[in-house]
N, C-alpha and C positions, 0 to 999 in steps of 0.2 A: 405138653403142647403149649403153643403159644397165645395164649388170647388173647393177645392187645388190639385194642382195637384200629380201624385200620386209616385211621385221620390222626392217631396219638402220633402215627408214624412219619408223618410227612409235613417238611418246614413249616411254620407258622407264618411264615411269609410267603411260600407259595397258596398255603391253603389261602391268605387275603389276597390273594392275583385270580385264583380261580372264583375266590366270591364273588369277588367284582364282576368280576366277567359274566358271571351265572347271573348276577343282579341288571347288569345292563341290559342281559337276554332279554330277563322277561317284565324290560320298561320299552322293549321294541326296539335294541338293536340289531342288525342286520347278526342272523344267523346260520350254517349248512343246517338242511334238513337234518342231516345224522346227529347233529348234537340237540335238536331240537327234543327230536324223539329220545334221547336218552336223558336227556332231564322226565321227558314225562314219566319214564319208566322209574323212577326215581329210586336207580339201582345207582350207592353208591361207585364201587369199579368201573362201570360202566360209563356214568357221569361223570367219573373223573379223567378217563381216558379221553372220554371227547372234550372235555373242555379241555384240558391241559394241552394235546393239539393242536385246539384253536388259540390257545394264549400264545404257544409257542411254535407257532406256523409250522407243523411238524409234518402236514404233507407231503411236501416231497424235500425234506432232508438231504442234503447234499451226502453222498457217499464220505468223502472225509469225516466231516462233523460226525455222520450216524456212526463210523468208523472208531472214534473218540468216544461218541457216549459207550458205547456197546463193552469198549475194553475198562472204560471208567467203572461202568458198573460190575463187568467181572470183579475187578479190583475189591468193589463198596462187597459184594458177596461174599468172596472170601476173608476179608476183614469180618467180619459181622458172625460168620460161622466162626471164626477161629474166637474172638470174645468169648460166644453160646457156648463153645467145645471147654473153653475154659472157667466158667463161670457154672457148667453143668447143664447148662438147659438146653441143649443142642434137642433137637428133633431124632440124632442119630444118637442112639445109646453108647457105640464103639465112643465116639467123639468126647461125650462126656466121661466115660470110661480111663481114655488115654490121660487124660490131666485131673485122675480122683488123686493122686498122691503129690501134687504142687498146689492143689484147691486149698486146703488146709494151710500151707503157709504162705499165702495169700491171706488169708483170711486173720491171722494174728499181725499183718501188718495194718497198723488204723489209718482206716479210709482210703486201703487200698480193691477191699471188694465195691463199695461203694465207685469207686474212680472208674473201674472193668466195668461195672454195669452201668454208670452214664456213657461212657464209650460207645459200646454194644447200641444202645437206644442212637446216639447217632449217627454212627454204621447204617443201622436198619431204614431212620429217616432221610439217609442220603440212598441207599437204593429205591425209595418209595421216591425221590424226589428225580432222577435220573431217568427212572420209567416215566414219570409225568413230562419229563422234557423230551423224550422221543427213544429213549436206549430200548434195548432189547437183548434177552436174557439169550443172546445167538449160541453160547455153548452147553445152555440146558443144564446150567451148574445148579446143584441142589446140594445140603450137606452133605452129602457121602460124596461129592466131589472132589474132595481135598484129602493131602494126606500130611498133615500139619510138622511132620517129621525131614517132607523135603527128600519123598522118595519116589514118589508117583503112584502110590497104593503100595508098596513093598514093606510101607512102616517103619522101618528101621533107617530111616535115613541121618544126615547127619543134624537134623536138628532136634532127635530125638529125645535129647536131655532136657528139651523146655520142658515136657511134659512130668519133670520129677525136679528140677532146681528152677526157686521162683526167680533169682539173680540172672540167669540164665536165658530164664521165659521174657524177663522186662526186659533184657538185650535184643532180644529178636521181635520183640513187639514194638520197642524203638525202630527196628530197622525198617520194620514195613510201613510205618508211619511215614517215618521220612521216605520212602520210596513211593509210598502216594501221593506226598510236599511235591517232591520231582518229579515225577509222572503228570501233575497236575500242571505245573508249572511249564513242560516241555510243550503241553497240547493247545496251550490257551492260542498261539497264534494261528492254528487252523479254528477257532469257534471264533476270531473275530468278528466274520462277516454277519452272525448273531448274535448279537449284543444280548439278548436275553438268555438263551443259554450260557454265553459266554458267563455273564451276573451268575446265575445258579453253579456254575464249575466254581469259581473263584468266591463263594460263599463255602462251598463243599473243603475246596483249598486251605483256608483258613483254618477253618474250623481240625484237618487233620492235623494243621503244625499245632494248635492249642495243643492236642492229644499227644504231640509229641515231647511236645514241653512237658505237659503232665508225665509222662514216661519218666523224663527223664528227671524229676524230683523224687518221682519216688524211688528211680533209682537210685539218690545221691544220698534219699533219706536210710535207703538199710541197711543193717545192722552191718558193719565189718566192708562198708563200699570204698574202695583203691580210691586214691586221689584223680587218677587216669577219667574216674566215669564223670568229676565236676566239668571235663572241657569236651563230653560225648558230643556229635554232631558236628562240630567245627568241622571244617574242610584243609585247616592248617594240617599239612600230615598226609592229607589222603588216606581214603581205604579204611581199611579198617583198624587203626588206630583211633582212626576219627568216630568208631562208633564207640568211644572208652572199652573196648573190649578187652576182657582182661583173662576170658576161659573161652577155647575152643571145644569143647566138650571132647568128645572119643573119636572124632573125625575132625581133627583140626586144618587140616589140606583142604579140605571142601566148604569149611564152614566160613575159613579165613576168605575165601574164594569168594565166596555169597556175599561178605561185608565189603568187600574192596570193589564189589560190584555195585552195589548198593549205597556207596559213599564215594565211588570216583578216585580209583587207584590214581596216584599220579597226577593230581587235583592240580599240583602246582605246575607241573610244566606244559610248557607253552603248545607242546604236540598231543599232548592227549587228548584223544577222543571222546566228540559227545562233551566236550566242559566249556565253560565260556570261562575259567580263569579269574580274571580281574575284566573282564569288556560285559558289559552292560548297557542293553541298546545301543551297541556299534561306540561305545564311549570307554574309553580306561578312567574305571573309578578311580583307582590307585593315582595320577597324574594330576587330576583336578584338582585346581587350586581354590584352598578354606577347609580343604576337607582333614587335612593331615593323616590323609590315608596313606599306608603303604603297602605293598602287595597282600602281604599274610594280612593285614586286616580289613583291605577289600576281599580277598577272601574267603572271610569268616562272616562278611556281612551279608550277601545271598545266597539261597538257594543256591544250586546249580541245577539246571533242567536235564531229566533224560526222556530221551527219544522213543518212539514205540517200542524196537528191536532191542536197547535196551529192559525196558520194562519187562518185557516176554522172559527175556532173560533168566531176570531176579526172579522172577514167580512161577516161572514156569516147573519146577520141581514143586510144586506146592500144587498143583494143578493135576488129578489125574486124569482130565479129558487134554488134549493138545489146544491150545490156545493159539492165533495167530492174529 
């Protein structure tokens, strides 16, 4: 079981927004009754939900935004299960079970258990922090929600090889990284109209491409790694070239399928869907002159965003409740 406690979990920047807040309370500024009373009760959970509320007008949420957080932290969920499942400490014994024979070589690459288990911790403090901003756990996702294989509870699905080759496990723990980069990326334009959650997504944002970058060192650092995995992530290529993939495991039709999904089949041309290409707030980076851009390395230089129905997508075999 888990005992951290439950403030280790949550940003050290939002905890200084909530202090404040809690400070100004009780020097007399204007308060609702319900937060009043739940500081007196002086039940953390409790306290934090109503202040976090009040810092971040969570009343009445416009259905888009709640829309964003809600699937945001589906996303931070299953991120954070799938670390625990793989690090051993899952809640569900199946979970840590599935990845006891990849644990171990993990564990002889240095400062690759160390890397998983800072990840995991901020996983855990971006769903503690998404709840404090208004999200809500609307699919009642719990560990045995997942079925980390990419079959919907059937186990055997085709990404069933993470759980025994660690080359394998880093490939697809890259891909969900960058699929929460884009997924983050694609939603910020509906949290504009709040600017404070907006701030709290695009701290969350960052912080998963760090972890993608981390991915991807240590994939370049093991033992026996293709030259293909130094250029993983680029968008030059599309698909899933672009994730340096170099093994489809025993279901290569479906897995090739999931990467090209996940990295924008078709990145370069001008009709593909869901991509912006080389146009960057309505501008062709590529065109501007000083920059000596050319196509492939505007390109290479953003993100690309996907859209909700994308998202569902990708994850949705990962998912054994139906996600929408």
């Amino acid at each position: 079981m888990n005992n951290q406690p439950i403030m280790d979990a949550i940003d050290p920047e939002i905890l200084d927004r909530l202090a404040a807040r809690k400070e100004d309370i009780e020097n007399g500024s204007p308060a609702r009754p319900g937060i009043v009373a739940a500081l007196a009760l002086a039940s953390v959970p409790v306290a934090l939900a109503a202040l976090s509320r009040d810092v971040y007008g969570q009343g009445t949420l416009p259905a888009a935004i709640k829309g964003v957080l809600d699937l945001a932290l589906a996303l931070e969920i299953f991120e954070d299960e799938f670390y625990k499942a793989v690090l051993g400490t899952s809640e569900v014994a199946a979970n840590n079970a599935a990845f006891a024979t990849v644990r171990p070589l993990a564990a002889a690459v240095p400062g690759a258990v160390n890397t998983l288990m800072q990840i995991e911790k901020h996983e855990k403090a971006h769903r503690a922090t998404l709840l404090a901003t208004g999200a809500t756990n609307v699919f009642n996702l719990s560990g045995s929600s997942f079925d980390f294989t990419g079959a919907r509870g059937a186990g055997n699905g085709p990404f069933a090889k993470a759980t025994t080759d660690l080359a394998f496990l880093l490939q697809v723990a890259q891909g969900a990284e960058d699929t929460g980069v884009r997924a983050y990326k694609g939603q910020a334009a509906t949290l504009m109209p709040n600017r404070d959650i907006l701030e709290a997504a695009l701290r969350i944002h960052s912080v998963e491409a760090r972890h993608a970058a981390r991915i991807r060192r240590m994939r370049r650092a093991a033992a026996g790694a293709s030259d293909i995995v130094r250029w993983s992530g680029t968008v030059r290529g599309g698909g899933a070239p672009a994730a340096g993939a170099t093994d489809f495991g025993t279901q290569p039709t479906m897995v090739r399928a999931a990467f090209e999904a996940m990295y924008g089949a078709g990145a370069n041309a001008t009709t593909a869907p869901n991509e912006i290409n080389v146009t960057q707030a309505g501008l062709n980076v590529a065109t501007l002159s000083g920059t000596g851009f050319g196509p492939e390395a505007a390109q290479e230089a953003f993100d690309e965003p996907l859209d909700r129905a994308d998202v569902i997508a990708i994850v949705q075999p990962f998912f054994i409740p139906t996600i929408s």
